[in-house]
MARBA-3410 file (N, C-alpha, C, O; in Angstrom, 1 decimal):
137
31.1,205.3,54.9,31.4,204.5,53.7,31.1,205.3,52.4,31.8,205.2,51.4 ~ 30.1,206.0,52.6,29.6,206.9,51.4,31.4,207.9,50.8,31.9,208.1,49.7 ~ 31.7,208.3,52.1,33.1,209.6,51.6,33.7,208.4,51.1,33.7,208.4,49.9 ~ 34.5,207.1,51.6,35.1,206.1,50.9,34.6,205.7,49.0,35.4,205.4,48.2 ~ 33.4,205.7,48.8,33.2,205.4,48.0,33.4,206.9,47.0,34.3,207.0,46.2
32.8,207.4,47.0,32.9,209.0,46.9,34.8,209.7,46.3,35.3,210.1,45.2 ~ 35.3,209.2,47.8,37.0,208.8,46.9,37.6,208.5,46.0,38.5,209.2,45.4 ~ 37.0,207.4,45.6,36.9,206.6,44.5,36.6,206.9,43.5,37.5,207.2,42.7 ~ 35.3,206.9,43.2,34.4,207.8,42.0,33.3,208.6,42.5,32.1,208.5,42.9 ~ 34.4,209.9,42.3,33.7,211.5,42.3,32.2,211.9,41.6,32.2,212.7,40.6
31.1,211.4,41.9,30.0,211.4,40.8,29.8,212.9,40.2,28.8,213.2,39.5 ~ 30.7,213.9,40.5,30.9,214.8,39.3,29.2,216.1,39.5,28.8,217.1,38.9 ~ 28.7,215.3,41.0,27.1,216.4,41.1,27.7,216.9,42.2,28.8,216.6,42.6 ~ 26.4,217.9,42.8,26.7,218.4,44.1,25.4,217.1,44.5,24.5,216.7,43.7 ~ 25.7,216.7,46.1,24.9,215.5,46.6,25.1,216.0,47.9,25.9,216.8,48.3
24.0,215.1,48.7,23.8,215.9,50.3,23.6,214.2,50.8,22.8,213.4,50.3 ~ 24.3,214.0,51.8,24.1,212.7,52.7,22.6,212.8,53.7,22.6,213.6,54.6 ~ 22.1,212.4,53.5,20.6,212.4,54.3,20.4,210.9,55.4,19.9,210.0,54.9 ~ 20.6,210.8,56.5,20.6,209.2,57.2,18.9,209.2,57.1,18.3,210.3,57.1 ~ 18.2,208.0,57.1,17.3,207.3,56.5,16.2,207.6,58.2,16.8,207.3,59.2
15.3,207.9,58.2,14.7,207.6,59.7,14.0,206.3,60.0,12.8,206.2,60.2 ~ 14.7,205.4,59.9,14.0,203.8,59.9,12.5,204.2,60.8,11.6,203.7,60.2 ~ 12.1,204.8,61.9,10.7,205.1,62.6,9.5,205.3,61.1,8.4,204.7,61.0 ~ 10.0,206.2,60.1,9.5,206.5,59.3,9.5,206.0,57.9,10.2,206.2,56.9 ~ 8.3,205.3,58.0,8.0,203.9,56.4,8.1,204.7,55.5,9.1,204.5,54.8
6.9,206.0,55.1,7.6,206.8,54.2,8.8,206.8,53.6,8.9,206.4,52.4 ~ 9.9,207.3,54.5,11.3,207.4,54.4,11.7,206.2,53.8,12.1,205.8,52.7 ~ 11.6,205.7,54.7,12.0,203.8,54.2,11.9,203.7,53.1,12.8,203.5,52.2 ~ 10.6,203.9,52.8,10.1,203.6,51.2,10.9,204.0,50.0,11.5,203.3,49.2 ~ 10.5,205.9,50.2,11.3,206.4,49.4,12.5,206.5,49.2,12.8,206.7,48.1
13.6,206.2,50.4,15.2,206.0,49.8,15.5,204.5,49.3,16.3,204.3,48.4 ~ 14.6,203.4,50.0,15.0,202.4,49.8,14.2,201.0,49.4,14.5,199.8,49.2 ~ 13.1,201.7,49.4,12.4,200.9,48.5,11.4,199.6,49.0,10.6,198.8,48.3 ~ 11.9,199.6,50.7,11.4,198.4,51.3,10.1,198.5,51.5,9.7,199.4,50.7 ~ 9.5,198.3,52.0,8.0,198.5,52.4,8.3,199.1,54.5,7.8,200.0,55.2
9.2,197.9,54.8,9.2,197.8,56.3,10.7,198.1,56.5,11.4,197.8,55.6 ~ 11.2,198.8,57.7,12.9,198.6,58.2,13.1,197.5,59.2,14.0,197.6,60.0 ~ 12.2,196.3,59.1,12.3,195.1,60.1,14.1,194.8,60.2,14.7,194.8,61.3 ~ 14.5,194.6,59.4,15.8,193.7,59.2,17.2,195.1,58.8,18.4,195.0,58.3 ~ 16.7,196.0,59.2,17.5,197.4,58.8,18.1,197.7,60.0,17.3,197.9,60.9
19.4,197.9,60.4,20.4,198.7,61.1,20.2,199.6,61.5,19.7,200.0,62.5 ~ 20.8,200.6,60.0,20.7,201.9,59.7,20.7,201.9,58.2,21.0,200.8,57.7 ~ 20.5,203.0,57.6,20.3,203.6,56.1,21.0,205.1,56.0,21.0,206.2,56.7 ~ 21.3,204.9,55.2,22.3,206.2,55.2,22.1,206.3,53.1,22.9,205.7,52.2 ~ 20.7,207.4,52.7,21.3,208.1,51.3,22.2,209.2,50.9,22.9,209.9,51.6
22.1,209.3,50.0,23.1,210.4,49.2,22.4,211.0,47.9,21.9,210.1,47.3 ~ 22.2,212.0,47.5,21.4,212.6,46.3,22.0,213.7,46.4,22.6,214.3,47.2 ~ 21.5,213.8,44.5,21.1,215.3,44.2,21.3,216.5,44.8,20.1,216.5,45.0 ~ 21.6,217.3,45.1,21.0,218.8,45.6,20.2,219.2,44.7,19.3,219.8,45.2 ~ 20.2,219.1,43.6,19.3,219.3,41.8,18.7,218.6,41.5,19.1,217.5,41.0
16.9,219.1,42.0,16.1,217.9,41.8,15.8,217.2,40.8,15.1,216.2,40.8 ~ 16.3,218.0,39.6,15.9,217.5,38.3,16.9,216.5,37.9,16.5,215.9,36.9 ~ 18.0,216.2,38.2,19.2,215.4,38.5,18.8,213.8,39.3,18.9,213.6,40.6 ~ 18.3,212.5,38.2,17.9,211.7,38.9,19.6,210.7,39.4,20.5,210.2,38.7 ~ 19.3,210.9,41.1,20.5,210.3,41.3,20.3,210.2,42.4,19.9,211.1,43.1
20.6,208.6,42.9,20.9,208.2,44.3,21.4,207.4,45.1,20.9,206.3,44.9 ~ 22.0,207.5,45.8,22.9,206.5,46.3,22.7,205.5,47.8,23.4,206.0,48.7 ~ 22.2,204.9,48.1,21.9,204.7,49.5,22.5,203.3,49.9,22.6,202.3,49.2 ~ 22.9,203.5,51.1,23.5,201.9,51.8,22.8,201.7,53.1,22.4,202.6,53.8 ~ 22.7,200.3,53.3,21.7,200.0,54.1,22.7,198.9,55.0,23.5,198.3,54.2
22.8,198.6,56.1,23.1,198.2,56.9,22.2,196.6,57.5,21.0,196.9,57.5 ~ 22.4,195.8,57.7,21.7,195.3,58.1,21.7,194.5,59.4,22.8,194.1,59.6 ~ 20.9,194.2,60.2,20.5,193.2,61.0,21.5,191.7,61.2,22.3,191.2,61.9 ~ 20.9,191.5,60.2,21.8,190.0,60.0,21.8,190.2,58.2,21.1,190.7,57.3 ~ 23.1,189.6,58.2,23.9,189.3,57.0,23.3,188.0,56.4,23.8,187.8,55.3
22.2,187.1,56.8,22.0,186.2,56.1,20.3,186.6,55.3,19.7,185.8,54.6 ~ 20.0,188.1,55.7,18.8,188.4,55.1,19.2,189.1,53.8,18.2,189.2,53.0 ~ 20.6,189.7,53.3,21.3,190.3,52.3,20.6,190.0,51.3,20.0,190.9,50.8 ~ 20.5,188.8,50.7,19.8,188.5,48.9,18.2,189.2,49.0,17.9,190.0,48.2 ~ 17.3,188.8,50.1,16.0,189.1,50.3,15.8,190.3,50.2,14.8,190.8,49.7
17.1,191.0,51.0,16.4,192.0,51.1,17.0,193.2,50.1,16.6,194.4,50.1 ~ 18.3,192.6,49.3,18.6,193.0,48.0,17.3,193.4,46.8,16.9,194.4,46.2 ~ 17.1,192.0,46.8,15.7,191.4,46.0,14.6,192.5,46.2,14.2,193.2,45.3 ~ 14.4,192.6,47.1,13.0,194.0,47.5,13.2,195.3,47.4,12.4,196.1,47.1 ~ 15.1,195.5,47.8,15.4,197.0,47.1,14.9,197.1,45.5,14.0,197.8,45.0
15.7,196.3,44.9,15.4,196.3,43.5,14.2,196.3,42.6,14.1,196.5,41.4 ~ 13.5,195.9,43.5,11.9,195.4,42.9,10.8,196.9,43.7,9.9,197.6,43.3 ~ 11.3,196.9,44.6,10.4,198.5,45.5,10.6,199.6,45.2,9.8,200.5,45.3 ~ 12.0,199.8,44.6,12.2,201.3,44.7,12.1,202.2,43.7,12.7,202.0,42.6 ~ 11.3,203.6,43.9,10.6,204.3,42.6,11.5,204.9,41.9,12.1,205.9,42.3
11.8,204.2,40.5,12.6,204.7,39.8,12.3,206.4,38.9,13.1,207.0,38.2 ~ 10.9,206.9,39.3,10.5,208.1,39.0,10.1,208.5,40.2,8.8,208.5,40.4 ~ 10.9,209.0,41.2,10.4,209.9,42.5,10.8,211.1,42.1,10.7,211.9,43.0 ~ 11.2,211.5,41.2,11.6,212.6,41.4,10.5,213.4,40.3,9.6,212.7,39.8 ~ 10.4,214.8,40.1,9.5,215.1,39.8,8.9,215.1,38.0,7.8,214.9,37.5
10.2,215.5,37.6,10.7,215.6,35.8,11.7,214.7,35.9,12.7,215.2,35.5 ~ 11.7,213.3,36.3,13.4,212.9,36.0,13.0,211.5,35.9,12.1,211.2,36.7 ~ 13.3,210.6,35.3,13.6,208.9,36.1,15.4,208.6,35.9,16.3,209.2,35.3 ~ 15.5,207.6,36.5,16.7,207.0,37.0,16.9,205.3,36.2,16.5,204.3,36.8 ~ 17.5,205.2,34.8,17.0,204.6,34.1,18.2,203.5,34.3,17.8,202.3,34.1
19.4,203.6,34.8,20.4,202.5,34.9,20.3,202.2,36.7,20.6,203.1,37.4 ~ 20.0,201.0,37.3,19.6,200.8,38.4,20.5,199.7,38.6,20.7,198.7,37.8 ~ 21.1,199.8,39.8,22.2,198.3,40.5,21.9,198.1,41.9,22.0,199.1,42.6 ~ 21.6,196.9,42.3,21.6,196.5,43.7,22.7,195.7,44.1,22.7,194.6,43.6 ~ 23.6,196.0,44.9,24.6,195.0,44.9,25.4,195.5,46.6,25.5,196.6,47.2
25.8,194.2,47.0,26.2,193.9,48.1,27.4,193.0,49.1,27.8,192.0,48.5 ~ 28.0,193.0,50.2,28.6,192.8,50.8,29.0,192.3,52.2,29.1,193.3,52.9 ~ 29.2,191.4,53.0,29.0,191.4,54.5,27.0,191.6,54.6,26.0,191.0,54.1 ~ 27.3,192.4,55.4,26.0,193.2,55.6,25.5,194.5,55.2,24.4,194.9,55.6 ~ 26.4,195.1,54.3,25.9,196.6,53.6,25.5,196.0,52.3,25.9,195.0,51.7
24.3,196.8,51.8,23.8,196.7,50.2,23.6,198.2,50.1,23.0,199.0,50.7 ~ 24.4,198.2,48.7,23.8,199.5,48.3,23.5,199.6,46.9,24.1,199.3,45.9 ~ 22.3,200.1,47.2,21.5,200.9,45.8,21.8,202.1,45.4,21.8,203.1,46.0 ~ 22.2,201.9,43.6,22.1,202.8,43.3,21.7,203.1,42.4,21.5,202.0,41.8 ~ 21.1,204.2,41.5,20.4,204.8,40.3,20.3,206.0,39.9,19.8,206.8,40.7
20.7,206.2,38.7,20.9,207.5,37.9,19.6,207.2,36.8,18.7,206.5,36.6 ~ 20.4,208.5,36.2,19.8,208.5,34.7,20.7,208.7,33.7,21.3,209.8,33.7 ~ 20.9,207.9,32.7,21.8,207.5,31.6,22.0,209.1,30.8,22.9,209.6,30.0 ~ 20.8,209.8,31.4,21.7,211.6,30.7,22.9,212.1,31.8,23.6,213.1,31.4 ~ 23.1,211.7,32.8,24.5,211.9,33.5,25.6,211.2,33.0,26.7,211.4,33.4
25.4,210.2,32.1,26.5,209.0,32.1,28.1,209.9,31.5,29.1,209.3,31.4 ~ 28.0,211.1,31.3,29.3,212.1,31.3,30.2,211.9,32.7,31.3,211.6,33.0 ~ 29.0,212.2,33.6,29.2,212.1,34.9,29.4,211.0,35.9,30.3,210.9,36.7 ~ 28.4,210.1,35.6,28.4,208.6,36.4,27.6,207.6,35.9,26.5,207.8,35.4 ~ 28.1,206.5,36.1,26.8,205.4,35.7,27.2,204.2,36.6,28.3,203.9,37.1
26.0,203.7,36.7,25.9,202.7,38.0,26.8,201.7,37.8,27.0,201.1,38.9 ~ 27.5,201.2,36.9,28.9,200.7,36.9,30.3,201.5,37.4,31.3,201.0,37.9 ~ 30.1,202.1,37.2,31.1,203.1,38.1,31.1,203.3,39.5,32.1,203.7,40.0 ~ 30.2,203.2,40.0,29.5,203.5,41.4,29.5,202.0,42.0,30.1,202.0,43.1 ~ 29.1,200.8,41.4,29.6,199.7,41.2,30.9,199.0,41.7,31.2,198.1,42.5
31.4,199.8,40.8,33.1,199.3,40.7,33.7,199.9,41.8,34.8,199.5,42.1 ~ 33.1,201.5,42.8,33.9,201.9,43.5,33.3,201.6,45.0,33.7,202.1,46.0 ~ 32.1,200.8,44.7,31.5,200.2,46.2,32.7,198.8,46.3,33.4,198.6,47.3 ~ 32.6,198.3,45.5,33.3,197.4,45.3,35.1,197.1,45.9,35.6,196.1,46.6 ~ 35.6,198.1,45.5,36.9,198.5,45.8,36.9,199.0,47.0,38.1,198.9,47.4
36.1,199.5,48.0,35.6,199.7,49.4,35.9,199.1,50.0,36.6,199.3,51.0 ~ 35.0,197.5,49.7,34.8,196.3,49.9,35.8,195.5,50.0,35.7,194.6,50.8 ~ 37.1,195.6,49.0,38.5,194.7,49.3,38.0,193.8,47.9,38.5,192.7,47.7 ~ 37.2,194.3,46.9,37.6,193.9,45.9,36.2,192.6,45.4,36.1,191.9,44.4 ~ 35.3,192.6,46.7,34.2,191.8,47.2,32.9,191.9,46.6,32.3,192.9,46.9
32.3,191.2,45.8,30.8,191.8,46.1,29.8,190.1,46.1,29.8,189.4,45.0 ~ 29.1,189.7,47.3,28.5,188.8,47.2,26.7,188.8,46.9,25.9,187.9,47.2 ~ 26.6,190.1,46.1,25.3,189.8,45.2,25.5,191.0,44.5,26.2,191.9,45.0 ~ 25.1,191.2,43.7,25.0,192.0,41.9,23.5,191.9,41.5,23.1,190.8,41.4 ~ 22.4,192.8,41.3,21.4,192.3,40.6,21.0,193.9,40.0,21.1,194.8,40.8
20.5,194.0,38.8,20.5,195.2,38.2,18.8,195.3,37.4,18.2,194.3,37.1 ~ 18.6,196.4,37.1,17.5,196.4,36.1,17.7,197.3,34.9,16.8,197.4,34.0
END
């Protein structure tokens, strides 16, 4: 889904698909902000190659489709908007579909390049035009 979205809107960096090791909380944590992968499928991020480049994209799969808002709600509230070393990721969107949610976040000095409405708009168009949750910070 990542190359579909990708299709769409080219975010203009070089980025590396990394799949999430649900075994590993760490991992969990840092792509996606949850504490636990109880209710997680799979995870599949996308970033940077340029660490100094705050940018990431991750989709999360889930379990059941009726845990989607909850566990939207804890992406958005968990995930470190300064992981990176010199960088934060200042425009942040959680938003979702069926059973995929994906998070995304930049930093508003890329917005030449991308901003989380654009990334947004091309999860969206993925989707058939869908999105049954939106929540941003």
């Amino acid at each position: 889904m990542i190359k579909e979205i990708y299709e769409v809107k080219n975010p203009g960096l070089m980025v590396a698909d990394i799949p999430v090791d649900l075994s590993n909380s760490d991992s969990v944590k840092y792509y996606t902000g949850l504490s636990d992968a109880s209710k997680i499928k799979e995870a599949v991020a996308s970033e940077a190659m340029i660490g100094s480049q705050a940018y990431s994209l991750v989709l999360v799969q889930l379990n059941d489709e009726k845990d989607a808002e909850t566990v939207a709600d804890e992406m958005l509230k968990g995930i470190d908007t300064r992981k990176w070393i010199c960088v934060e990721a200042d425009d942040l969107r959680v938003v979702g579909h069926d059973d995929v949610i994906m998070l995304f976040m930049v930093s508003s000095a890329l917005k030449e390049n991308v901003t989380s409405k654009q990334m947004v708009d091309a999860f969206k168009e993925v989707c058939d035009g869908e999105l049954d949750i939106e929540l941003k910070k």
